[in-house]
N, C-alpha and C positions, 0 to 999 in steps of 0.2 A: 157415150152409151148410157141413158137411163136407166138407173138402176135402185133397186130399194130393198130396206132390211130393216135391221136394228142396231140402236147404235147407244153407246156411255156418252152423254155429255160432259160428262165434270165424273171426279172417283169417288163423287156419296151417290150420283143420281142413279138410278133404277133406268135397265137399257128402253130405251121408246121409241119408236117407226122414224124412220131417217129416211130421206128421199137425198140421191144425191147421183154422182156422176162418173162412170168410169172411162177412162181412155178409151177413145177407137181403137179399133182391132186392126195389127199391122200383117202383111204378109205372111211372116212367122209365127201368128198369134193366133190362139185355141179360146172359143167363146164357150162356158160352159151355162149351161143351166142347171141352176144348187137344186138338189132334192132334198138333201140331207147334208148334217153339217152338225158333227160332235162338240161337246164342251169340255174344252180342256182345264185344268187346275190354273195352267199358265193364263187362258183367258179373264180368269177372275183376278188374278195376281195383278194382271194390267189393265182391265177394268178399272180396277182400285186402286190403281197406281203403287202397287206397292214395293215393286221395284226399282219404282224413280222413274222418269223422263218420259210418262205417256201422255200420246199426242189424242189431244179431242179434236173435234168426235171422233169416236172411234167405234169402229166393228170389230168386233172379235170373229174367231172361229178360223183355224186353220185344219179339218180333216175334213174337208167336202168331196163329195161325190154328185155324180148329176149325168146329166146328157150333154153330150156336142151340138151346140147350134149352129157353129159357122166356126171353120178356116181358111185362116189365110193362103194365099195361093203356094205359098214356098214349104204348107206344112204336109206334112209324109207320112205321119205314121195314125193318124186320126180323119174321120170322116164325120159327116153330119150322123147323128144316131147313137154313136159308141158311146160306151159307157166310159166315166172319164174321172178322173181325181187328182186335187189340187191342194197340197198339202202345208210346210212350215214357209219356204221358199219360193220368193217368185222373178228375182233376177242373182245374179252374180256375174263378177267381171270373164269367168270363162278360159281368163289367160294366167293367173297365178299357178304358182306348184301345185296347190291344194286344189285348182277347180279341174287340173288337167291331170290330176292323178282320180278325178271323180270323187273328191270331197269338197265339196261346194259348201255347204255348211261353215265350214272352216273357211272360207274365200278370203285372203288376205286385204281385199280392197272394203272388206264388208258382204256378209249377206244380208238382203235385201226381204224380211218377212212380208208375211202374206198382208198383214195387219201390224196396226201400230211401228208403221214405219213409214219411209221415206226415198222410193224410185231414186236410181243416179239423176234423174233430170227433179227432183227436190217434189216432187208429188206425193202426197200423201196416200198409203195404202187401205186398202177397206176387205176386211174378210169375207168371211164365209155364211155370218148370218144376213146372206141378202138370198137375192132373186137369182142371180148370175155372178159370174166372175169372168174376166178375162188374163191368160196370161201366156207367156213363151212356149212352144213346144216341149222346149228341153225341160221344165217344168210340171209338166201336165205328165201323169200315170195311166197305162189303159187299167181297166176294171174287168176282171171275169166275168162273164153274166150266171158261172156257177152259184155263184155268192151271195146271199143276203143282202143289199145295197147299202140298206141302212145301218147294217152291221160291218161295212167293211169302212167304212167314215174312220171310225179314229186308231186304224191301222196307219193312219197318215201322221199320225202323231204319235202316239200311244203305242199304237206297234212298232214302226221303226225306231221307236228311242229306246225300244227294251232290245229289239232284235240285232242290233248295230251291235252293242256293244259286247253281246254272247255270241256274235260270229269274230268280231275286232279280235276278242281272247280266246276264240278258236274252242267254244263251248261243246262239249257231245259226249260219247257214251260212257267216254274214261273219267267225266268230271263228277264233281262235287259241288251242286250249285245251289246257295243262299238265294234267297228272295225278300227283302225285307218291304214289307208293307202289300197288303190285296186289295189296292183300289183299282183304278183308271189304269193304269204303268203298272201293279202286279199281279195282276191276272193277266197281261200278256206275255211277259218276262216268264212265270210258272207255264203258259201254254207253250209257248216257245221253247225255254229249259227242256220241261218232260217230251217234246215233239224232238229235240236232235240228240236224247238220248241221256243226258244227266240223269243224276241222281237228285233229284231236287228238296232243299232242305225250307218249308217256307216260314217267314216270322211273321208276327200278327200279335197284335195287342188286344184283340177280340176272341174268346172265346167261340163264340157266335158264328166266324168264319171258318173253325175248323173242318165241319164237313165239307163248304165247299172248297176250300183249299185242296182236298182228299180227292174232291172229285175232279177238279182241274188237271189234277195229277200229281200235286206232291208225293212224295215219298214218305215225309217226316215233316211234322206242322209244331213249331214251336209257341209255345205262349212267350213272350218276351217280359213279361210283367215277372217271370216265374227265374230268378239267381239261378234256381239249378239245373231247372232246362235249359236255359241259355249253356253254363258250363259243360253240357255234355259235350256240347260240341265246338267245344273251344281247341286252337288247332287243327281243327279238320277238314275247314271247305277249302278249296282253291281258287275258287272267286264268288262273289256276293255282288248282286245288282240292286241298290236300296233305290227304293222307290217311292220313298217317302218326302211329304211338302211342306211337313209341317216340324217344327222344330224337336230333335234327336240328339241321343248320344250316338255319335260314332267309334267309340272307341269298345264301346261293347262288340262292336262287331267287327274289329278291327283284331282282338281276341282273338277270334272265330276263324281266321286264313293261318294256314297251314304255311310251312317255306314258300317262300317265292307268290303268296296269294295273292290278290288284288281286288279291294274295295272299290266300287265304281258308282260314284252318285248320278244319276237324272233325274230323280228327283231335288226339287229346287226351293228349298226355305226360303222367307224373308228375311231370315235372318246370319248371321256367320255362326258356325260351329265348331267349339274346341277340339283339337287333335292334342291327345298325350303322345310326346315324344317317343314313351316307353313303347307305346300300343304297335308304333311303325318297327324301332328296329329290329323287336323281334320277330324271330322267324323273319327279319328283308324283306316285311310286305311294303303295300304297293298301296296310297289312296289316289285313285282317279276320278275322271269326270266325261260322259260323253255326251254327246248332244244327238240329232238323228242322224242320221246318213244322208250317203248323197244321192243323187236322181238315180244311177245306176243298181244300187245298192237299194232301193226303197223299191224298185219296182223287180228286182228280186224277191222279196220279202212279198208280195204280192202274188208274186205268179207261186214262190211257194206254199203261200195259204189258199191259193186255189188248188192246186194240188194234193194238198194235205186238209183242207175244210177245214180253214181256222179264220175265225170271225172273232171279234168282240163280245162280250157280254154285255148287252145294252138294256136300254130304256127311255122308249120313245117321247119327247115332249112337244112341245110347240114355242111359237113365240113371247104365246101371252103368260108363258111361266116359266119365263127365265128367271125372275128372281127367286123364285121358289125354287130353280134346281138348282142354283149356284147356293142357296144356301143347305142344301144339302149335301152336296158335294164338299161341301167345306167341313161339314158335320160325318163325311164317311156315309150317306144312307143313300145309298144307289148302288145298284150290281148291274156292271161295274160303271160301264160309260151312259153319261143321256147324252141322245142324238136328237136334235130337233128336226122336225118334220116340218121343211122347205114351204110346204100344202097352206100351214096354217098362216103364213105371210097374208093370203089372200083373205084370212077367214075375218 
C-alpha cells in the first residue's frame, strides 16, 4: 500500500518527505486515513536517537486520528467513514497473562510500537506522520464525532499514559493528587485528576503557568523553584503523577507522599535518576513507573472524554515545521500539544 509522510534519516537530519510502503490490508485489518497526528516528547527522543537503538528511516507519530477507508472482511466493529484512532501499539502476541488480562503494553513476548519498531514478521514500522496507516482491529479506537478531531490525537498518547495510572491507583474524590510538570502529559493528568474528583496539587517551574494551571483545575499551584512552598506539602499527597522529560530530582517529591503514597513516573528522561534511600522508607512509600494502557482501557478513556468534554489543549502545525515545533517542545513553548494537520502533506 503506497504510502507517504515524513520521516528522520539519521538522529541530526531535520524529518523530509519519504515515500515508502505499507503492508496490504488482511481481513482483520483497518485502513485509516491520518488527518491529524500529535507530537510526542517520545517522538523527538527517538528521532534523536536518544534512547538508543532507533531504526532509520523513521516516521514518528503515534496519536493519529483520521477516517476509515477499507476493511477487512473479518472486521466488526468499524466501517468505511468512522472516525478512527491508532495509537502507541500495533501488534502484540495476544496469548500472554499480561495481553489476556487486557494489558497489551506489558506483552511478555514484546509490544510491537507504531513506529520505530519491528512487526513479528521483522518489518519495519512507519507512524503516523504520513497519509494513512494500517493496522489490526484489536488496535484501532472508535472516535466520538462529539469531539474536536484534532484535539482528540494525543489522547492516544498523552492521555492514556496520564489516565492509566490515576485509575491503576484508584484516583478520585478522597485523594490528594500531585502533578509534577504542565506540558504535553500535565495538562492531561491535572484534567483527568480534577475530572474524577481529587484534590489536585500541581508543580511547575514556571511562574507563567500558574493561571493556567488554576484554570485546568488545580486546586493548589506550587512553584517548585520555591524550599518552602515545596515543604508545605511535604507528607501530604497520596500519590503524584510526574510528568516530566527532562532531567529532575525525585526525591523532592518523594518528600511530598504521605504513608503508603506512591510516585509514579511517565515521564521519560534521557537520562537515570538518583533515589535517596531515606526519601523511600519513610512513611513506606512507593516509586513507580507506568506506561499507557491497554486497548480496553484506552478506549474507555475515550468514550469517557466524550462524555465528560475533555480534549487536549493543542496547536495546530503542519509538515513543513516540524523542526520548528520539536524544538519548542523541547523548550516548553506550546500549550500544550502540536498536532500536525495531515492537509499540509499535500501542500
Amino acid at each position: 500500500m503506497k504510502s507517504k509522510g515524513y520521516a528522520a534519516l539519521t538522529k541530526t537530519s531535520s524529518l523530509t518527505p519519504f515515500d515508502f510502503e505499507r503492508r496490504e490490508p488482511g481481513p482483520k485489518d483497518v485502513v485509516v486515513e491520518i488527518l491529524y497526528s500529535g507530537i510526542c516528547h517520545s517522538d523527538i527522543h527517538q528521532a534523536r536517537d536518544e534512547w538508543g537503538g532507533s531504526i532509520y528511516p523513521m516516521v514518528p507519530g503515534h496519536e493519529i486520528v483520521g477516517k476509515v477507508t477499507a476493511v477487512g472482511n473479518e472486521v466488526s466493529k468499524f466501517k468505511v467513514g468512522d472516525l478512527a484512532g491508532v495509537g502507541v501499539t500495533v501488534e502484540t502476541c495476544m496469548a500472554c497473562e499480561n495481553c489476556l488480562a487486557g494489558a497489551e503494553p506489558y506483552c511478555t513476548k514484546g509490544m510491537v510500537g507504531t513506529y520505530n519498531a519491528k512487526d513479528y514478521a521483522g518489518n519495519p514500522t512507519y507512524g503516523g506522520y504520513a497519509n494513512n496507516i494500517v493496522a489490526p482491529e484489536h488496535y484501532v479506537y472508535s472516535i466520538s464525532p462529539k469531539l474536536n478531531l484534532a484535539a482528540v490525537a494525543p489522547l492516544l498518547c498523552a492521555g492514556i499514559t496520564t489516565w492509566s495510572p490515576l485509575r491503576h491507583w484508584n484516583v478520585g474524590p478522597s485523594s490528594k493528587v500531585g502533578v509534577v510538570g504542565l506540558g504535553g502529559l500535565g495538562h492531561m493528568a491535572l484534567k483527568f485528576a480534577h475530572s474524577l474528583g481529587a484534590h489536585v496539587v500541581q508543580f511547575t517551574t514556571s511562574e507563567s503557568k500558574v493561571a493556567d494551571a488554576k484554570k485546568l483545575g488545580a486546586d493548589e499551584v506550587v512553584i517548585t523553584k520555591n524550599p518552602d512552598d515545596m515543604a508545605k506539602h511535604a507528607g501530604s499527597l497520596d500519590f503524584i503523577v510526574d510528568c516530566v522529560s527532562a532531567p529532575h530530582n525525585l526525591n523532592d517529591y518523594l518528600k511530598l507522599l504521605r504513608l503508603n503514597g506512591t510516585l509514579c513516573l511517565v515521564g521519560l528522561p534521557e537520562v537515570e535518576l538518583p533515589i535517596s534511600p531515606f526519601a523511600m522508607v519513610t512513611n513506606r512509600r512507593s516509586l513507580a513507573g507506568s506506561m499507557i494502557g491497554g486497548m480496553k482501557e484506552t478506549q474507555e478513556m475515550l468514550d469517557y472524554c466524550a462524555e465528560h468534554n475533555i480534549v487536549s489543549d493543542i496547536e495546530l502545525t503542519t509538515v513543513q515545521k516540524l523542526d520548528e515545533a520539536y524544538e519548542r517542545v523541547i523548550k516548553s513553548d506550546v500549550k500544550y500539544r502540536f498536532v500536525i494537520d495531515m492537509a499540509s502533506l499535500n501542500a
